[in-house]
MIDOSE-1310 file (N, C-alpha, C; in nm, 2 decimals, decimal comma, always signed):
residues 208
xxxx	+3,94/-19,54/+11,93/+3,99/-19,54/+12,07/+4,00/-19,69/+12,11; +3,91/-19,76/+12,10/+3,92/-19,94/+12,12/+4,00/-19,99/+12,03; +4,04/-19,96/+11,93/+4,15/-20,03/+11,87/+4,32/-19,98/+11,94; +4,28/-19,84/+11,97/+4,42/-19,80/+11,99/+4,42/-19,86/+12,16
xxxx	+4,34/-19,88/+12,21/+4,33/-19,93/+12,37/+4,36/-20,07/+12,36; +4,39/-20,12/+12,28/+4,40/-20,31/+12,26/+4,54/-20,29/+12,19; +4,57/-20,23/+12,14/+4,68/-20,24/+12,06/+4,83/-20,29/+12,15; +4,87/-20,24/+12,22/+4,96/-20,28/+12,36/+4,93/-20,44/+12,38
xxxx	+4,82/-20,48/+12,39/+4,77/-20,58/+12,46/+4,80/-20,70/+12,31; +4,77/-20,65/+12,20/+4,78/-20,71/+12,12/+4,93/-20,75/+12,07; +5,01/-20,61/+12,04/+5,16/-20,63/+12,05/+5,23/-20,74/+12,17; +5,20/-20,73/+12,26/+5,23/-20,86/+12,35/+5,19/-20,99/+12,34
xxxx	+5,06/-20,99/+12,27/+5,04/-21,10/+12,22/+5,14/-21,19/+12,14; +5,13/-21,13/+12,03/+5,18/-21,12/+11,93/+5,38/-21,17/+11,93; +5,43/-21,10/+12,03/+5,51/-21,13/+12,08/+5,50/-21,23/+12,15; +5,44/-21,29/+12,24/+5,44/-21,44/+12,30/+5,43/-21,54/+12,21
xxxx	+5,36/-21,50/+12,10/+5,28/-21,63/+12,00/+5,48/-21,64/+11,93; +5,53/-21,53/+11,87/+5,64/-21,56/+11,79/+5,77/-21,63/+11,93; +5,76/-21,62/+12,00/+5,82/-21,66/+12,14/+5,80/-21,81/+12,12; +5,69/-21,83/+12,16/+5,64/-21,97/+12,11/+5,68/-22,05/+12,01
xxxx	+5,64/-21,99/+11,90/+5,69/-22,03/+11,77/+5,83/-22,05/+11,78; +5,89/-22,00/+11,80/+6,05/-22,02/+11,80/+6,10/-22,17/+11,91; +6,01/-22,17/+11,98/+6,06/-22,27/+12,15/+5,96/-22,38/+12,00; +5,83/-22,37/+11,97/+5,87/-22,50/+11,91/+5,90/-22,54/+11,82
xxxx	+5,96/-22,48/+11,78/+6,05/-22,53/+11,64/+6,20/-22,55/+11,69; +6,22/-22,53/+11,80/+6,34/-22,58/+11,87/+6,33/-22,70/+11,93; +6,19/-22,75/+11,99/+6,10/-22,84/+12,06/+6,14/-22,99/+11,96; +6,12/-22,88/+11,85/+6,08/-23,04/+11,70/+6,20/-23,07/+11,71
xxxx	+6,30/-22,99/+11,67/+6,46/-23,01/+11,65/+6,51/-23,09/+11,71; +6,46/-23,09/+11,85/+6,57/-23,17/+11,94/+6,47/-23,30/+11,94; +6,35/-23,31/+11,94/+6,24/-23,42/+11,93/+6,32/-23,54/+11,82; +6,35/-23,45/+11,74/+6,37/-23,57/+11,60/+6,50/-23,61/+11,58
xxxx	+6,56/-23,56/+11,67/+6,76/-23,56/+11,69/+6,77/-23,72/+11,87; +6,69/-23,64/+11,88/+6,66/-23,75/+12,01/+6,61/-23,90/+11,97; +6,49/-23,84/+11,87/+6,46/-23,98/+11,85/+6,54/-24,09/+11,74; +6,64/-24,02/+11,66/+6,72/-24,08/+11,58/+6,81/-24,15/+11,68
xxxx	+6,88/-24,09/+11,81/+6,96/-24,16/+11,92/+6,87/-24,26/+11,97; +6,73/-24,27/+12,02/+6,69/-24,39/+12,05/+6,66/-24,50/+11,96; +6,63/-24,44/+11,83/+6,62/-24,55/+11,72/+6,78/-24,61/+11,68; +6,85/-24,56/+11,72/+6,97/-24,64/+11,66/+7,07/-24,70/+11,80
xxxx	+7,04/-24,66/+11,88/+7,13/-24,68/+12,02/+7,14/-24,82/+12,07; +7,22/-24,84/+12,14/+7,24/-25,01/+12,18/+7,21/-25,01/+12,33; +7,20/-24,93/+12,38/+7,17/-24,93/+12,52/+7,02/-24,89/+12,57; +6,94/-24,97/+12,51/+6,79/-24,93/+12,55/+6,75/-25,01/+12,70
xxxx	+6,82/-25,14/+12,68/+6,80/-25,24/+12,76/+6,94/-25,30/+12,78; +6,93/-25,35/+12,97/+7,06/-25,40/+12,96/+7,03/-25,51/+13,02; +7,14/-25,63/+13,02/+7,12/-25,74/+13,08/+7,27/-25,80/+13,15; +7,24/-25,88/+13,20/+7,41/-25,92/+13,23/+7,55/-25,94/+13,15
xxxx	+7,53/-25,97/+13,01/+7,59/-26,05/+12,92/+7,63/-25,89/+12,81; +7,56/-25,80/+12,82/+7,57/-25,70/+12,74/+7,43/-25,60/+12,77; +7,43/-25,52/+12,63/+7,29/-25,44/+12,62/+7,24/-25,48/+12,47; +7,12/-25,43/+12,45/+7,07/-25,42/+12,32/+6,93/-25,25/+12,27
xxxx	+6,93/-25,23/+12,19/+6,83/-25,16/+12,18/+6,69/-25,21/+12,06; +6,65/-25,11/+11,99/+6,50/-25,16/+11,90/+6,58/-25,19/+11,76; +6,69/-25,16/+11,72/+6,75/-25,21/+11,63/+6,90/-25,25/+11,62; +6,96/-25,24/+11,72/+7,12/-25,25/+11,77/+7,11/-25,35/+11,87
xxxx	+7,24/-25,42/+11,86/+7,31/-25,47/+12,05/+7,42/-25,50/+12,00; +7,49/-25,50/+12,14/+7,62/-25,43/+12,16/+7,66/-25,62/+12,14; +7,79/-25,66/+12,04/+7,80/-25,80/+11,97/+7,92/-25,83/+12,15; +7,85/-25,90/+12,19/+7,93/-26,02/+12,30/+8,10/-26,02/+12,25
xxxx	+8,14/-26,09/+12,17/+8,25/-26,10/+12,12/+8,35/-25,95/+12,10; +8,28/-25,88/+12,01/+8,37/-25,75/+11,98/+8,33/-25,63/+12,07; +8,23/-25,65/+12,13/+8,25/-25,51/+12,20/+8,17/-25,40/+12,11; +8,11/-25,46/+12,00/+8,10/-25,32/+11,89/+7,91/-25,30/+11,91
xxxx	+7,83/-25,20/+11,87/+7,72/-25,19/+11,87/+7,71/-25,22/+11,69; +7,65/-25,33/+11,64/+7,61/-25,36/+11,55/+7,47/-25,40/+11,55; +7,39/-25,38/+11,38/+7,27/-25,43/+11,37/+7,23/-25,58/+11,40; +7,08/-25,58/+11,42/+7,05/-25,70/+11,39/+7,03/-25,76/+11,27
xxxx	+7,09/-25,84/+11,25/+7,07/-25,91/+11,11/+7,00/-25,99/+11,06; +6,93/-26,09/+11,12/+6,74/-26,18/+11,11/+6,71/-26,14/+11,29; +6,66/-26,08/+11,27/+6,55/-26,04/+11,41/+6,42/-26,11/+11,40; +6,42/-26,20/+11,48/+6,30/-26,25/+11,52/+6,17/-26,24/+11,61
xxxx	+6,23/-26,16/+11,72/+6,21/-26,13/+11,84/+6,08/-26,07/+11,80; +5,96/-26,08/+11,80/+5,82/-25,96/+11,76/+5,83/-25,82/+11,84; +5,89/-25,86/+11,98/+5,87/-25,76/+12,09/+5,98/-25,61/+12,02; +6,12/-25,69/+11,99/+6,18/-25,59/+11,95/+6,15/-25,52/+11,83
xxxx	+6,13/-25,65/+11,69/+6,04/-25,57/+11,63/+5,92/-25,45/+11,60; +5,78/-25,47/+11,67/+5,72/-25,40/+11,71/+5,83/-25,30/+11,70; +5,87/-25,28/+11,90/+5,97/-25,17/+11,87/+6,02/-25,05/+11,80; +6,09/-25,17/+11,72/+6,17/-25,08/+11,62/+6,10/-25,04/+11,50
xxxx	+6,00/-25,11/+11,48/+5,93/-25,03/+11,37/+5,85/-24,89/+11,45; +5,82/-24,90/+11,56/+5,76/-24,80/+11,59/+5,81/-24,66/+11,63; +5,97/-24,71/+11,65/+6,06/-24,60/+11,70/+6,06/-24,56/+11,56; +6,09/-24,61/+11,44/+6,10/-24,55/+11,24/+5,97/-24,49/+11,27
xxxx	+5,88/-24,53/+11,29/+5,75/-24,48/+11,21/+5,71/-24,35/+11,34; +5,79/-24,31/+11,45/+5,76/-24,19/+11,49/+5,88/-24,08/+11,45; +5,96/-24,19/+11,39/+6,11/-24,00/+11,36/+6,00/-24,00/+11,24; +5,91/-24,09/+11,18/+5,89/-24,02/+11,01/+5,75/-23,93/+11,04
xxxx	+5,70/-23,96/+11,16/+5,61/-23,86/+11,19/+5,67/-23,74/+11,25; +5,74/-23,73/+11,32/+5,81/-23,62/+11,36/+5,91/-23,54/+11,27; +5,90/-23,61/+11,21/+5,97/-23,52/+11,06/+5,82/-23,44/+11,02; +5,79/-23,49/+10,99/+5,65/-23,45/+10,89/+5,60/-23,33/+10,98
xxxx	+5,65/-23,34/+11,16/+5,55/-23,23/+11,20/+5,66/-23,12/+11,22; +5,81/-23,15/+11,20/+5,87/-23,03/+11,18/+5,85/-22,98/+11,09; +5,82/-23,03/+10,95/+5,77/-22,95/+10,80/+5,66/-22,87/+10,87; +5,58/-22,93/+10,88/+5,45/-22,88/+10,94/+5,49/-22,71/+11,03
xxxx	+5,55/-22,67/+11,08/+5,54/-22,65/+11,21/+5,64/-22,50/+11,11; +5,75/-22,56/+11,06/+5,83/-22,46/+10,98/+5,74/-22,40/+10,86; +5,65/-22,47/+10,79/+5,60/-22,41/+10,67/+5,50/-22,36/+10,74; +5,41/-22,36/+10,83/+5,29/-22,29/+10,85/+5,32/-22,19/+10,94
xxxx	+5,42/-22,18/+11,04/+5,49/-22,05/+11,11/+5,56/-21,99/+11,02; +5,65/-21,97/+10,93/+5,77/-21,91/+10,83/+5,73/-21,88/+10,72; +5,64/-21,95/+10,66/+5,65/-21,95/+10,52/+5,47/-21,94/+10,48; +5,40/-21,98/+10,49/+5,23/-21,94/+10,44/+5,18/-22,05/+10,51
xxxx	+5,01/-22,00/+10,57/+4,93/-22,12/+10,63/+4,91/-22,25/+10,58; +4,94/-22,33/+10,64/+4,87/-22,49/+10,55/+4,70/-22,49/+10,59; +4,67/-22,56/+10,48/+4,54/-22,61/+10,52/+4,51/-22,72/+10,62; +4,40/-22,67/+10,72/+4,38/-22,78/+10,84/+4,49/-22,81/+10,89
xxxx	+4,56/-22,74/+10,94/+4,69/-22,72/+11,01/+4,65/-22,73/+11,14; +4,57/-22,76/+11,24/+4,51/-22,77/+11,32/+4,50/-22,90/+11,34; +4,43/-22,99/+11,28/+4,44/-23,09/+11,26/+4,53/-23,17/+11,22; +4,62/-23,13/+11,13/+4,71/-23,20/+11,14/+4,82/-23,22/+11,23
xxxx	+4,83/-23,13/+11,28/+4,94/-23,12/+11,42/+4,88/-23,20/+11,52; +4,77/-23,17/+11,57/+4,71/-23,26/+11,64/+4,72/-23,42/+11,59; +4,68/-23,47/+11,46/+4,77/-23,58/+11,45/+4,88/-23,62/+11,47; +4,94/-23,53/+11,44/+5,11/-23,63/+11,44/+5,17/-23,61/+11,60
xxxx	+5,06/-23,49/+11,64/+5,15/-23,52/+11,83/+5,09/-23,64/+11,88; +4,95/-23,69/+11,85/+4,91/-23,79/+11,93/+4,99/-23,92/+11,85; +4,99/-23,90/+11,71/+5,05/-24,01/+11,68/+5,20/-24,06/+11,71; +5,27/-23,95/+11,70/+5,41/-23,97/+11,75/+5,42/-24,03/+11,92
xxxx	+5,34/-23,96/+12,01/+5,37/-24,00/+12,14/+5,26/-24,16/+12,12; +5,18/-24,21/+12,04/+5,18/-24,38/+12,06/+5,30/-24,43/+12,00; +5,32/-24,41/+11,94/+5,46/-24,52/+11,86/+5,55/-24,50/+11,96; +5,62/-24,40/+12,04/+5,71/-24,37/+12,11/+5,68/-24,46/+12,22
xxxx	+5,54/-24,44/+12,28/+5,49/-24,55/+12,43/+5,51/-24,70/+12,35; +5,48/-24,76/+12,23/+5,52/-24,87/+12,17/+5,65/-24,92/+12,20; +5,76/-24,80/+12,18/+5,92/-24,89/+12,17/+5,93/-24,94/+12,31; +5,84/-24,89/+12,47/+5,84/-24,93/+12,57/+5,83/-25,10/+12,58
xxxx	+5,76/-25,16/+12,49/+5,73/-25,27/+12,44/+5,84/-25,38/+12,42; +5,95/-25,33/+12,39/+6,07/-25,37/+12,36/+6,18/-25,47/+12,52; +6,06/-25,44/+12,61/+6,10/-25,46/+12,71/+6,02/-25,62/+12,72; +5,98/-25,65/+12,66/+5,89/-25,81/+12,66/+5,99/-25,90/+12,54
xxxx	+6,08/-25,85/+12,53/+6,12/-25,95/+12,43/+6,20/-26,07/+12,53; +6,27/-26,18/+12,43/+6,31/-26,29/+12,47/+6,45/-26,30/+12,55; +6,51/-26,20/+12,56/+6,62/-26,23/+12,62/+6,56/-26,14/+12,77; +6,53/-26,05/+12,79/+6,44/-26,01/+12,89/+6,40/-26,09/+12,95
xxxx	+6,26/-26,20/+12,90/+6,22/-26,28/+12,98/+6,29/-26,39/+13,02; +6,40/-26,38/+12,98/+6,48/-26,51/+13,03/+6,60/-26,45/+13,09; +6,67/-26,38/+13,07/+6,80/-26,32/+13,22/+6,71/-26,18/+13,28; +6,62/-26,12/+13,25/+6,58/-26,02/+13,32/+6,68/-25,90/+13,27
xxxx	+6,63/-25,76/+13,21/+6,67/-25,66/+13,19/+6,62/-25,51/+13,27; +6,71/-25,44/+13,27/+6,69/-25,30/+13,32/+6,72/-25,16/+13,19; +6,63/-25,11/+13,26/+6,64/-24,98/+13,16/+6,78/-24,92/+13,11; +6,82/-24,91/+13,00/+6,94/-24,82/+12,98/+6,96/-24,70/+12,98
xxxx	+7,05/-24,60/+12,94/+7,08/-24,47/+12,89/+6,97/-24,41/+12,79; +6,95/-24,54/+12,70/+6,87/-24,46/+12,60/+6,72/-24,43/+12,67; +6,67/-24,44/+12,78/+6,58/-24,48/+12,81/+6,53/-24,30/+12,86; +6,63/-24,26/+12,85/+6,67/-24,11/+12,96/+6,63/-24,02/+12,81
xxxx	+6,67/-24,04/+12,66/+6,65/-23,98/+12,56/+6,51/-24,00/+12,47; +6,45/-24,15/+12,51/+6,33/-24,16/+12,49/+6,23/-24,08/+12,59; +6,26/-24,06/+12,71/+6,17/-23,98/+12,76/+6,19/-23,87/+12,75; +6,28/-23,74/+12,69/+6,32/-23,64/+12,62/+6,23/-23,62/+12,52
xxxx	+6,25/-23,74/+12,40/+6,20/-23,72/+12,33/+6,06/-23,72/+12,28; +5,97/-23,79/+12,37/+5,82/-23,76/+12,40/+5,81/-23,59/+12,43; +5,86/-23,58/+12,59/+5,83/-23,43/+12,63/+5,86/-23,35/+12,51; +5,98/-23,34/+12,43/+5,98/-23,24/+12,31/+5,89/-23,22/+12,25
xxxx	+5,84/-23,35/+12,18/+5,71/-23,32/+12,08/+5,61/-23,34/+12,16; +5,61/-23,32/+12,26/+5,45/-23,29/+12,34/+5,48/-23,16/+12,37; +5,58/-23,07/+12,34/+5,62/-22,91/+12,39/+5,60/-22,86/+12,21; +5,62/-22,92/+12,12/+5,64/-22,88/+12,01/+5,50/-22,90/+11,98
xxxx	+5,41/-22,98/+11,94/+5,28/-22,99/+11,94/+5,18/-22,91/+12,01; +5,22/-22,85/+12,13/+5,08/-22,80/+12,19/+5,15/-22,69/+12,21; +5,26/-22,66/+12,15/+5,34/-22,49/+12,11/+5,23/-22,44/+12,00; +5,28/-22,51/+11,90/+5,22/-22,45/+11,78/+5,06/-22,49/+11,74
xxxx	+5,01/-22,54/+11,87/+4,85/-22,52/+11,86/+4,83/-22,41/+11,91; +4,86/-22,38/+12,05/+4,85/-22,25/+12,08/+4,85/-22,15/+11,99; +4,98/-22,16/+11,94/+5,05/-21,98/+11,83/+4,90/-22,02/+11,70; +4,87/-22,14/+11,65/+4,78/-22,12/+11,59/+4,66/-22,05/+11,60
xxxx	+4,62/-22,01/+11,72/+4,53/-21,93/+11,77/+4,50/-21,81/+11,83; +4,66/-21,80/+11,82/+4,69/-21,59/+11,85/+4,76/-21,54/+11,77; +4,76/-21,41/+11,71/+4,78/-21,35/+11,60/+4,96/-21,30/+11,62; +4,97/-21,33/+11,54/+5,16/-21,31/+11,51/+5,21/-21,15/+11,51
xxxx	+5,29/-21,09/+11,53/+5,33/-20,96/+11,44/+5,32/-20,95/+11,33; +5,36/-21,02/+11,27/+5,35/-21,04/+11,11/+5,16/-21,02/+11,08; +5,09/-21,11/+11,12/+4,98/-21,06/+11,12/+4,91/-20,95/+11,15; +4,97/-20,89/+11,28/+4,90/-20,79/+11,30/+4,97/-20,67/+11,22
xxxx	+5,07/-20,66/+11,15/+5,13/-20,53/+11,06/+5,05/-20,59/+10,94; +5,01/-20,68/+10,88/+4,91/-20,72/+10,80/+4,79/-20,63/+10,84; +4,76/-20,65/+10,95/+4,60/-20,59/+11,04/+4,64/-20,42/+11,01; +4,76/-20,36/+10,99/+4,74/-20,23/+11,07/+4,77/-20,15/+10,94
xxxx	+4,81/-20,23/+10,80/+4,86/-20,16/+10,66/+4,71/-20,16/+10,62; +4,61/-20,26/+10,67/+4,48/-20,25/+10,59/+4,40/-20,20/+10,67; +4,41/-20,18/+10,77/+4,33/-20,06/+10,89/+4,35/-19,89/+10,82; +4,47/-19,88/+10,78/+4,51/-19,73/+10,73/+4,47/-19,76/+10,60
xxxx	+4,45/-19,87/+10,53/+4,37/-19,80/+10,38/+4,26/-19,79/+10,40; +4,19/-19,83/+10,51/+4,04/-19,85/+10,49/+4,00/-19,69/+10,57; +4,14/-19,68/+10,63/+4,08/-19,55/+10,70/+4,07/-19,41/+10,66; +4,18/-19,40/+10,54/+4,19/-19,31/+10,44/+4,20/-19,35/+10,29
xxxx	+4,07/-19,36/+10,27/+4,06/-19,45/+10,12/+4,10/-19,39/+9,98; +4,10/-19,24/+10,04/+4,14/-19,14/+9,92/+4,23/-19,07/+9,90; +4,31/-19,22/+9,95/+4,48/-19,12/+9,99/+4,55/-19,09/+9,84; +4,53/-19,24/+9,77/+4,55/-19,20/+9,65/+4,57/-19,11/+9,55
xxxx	+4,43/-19,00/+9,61/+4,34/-18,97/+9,51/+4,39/-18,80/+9,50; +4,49/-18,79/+9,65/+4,55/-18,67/+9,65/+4,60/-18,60/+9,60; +4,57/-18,45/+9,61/+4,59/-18,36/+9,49/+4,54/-18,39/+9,37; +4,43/-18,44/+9,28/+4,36/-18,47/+9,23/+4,22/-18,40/+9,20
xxxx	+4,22/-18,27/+9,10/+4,11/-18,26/+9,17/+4,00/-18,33/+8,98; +3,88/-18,31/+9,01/+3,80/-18,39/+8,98/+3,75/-18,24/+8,82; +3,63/-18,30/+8,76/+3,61/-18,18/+8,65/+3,51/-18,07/+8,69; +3,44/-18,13/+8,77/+3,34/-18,09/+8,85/+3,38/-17,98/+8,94
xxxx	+3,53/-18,02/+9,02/+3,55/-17,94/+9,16/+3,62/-17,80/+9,06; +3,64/-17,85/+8,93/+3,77/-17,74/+8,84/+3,64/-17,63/+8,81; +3,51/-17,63/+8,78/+3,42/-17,57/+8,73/+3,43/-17,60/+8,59; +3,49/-17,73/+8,58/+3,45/-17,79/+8,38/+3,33/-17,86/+8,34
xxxx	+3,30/-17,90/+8,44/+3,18/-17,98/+8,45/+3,03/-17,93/+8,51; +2,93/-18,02/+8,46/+2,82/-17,96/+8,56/+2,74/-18,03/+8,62; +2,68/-18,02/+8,71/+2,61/-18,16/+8,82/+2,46/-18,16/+8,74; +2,41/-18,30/+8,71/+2,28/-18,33/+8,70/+2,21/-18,39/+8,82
């Protein structure tokens, strides 16, 4: 009776956790699409003369968003290595996030997710940093466009991270029809064994 009184309660579960699972793996998606726009954009920072971002600025002469080509700048640097080193974390926690929801549990999956959200959102507060560089302190800059996609792209993987800590801790459908194929074998163990009868029950045999 207690299992079949939880059972409702469980199926809803169950359903919220794969609800979840789905928002964050849509979470990751847009997390790492976002952050490829702010890693490559030219509009992070603007100034009078043009814009620039952690690895782009928009060239004075043509009009065109082109790389930097010897970057000196530490501030931008910093930056831009830090805006690389969170899409490569946020890759790693879309794998994460798809193989251990879809496909079989990882080990310490728990932990690891918890790394790469906290690590992703420092690198991400890092590219803020980008705002101390040299042409900044000398004509003064304001936030750009991209500024609107870097803060997207935190909230994502802070929705995608503490999604799939959650779902890690309530049982899936999938789990629970796992739970309810080995609830019925344990409950009729001699289902097998049906119509079977034994030498003993035939009167061929005889009991010691």
């Amino acid at each position: 009776h207690s299992v079949n009184a939880t059972r409702p309660s469980i199926i809803m579960n169950a359903n919220r956790a794969e609800m979840i699972q789905i928002s964050a793996l849509g979470a990751a998606t847009v997390a790492v699409m976002t952050n490829m726009i702010v890693m490559t954009s030219c509009d992070l920072l603007q100034y009078d003369e043009g814009s620039l971002g952690v690895m782009n600025y928009i060239d004075e002469k043509t009009g065109e968003c082109s790389p930097f080509l010897a970057l000196e700048d530490q501030s931008l640097k910093a930056a831009g290595t830090a805006s690389l080193t969170a899409f490569a974390v946020g890759i790693s926690l879309l794998a994460l996030i798809v193989i251990n929801n879809f496909f079989w549990p990882v080990p310490y999956n728990t932990t690891l997710i918890s790394l790469c959200g906290v690590g992703v959102q420092l690198c991400l507060l890092m590219v803020y940093t980008a705002m101390n560089n040299s042409i900044c302190e000398l004509e003064g800059c304001s936030w750009g466009s991209a500024t609107v996609w870097l803060i997207i792209t935190q909230l994502a993987y802070l929705t995608a991270s503490v999604g799939t800590l959650y779902t890690d801790e309530t049982v899936t459908l999938k789990q629970y029809s796992g739970f309810r194929r080995t609830q019925k074998k344990c409950q009729n163990p001699f289902r097998r064994r049906r119509g079977r009868r034994t030498e003993l029950e035939l009167g061929l045999g005889s009991a010691h």
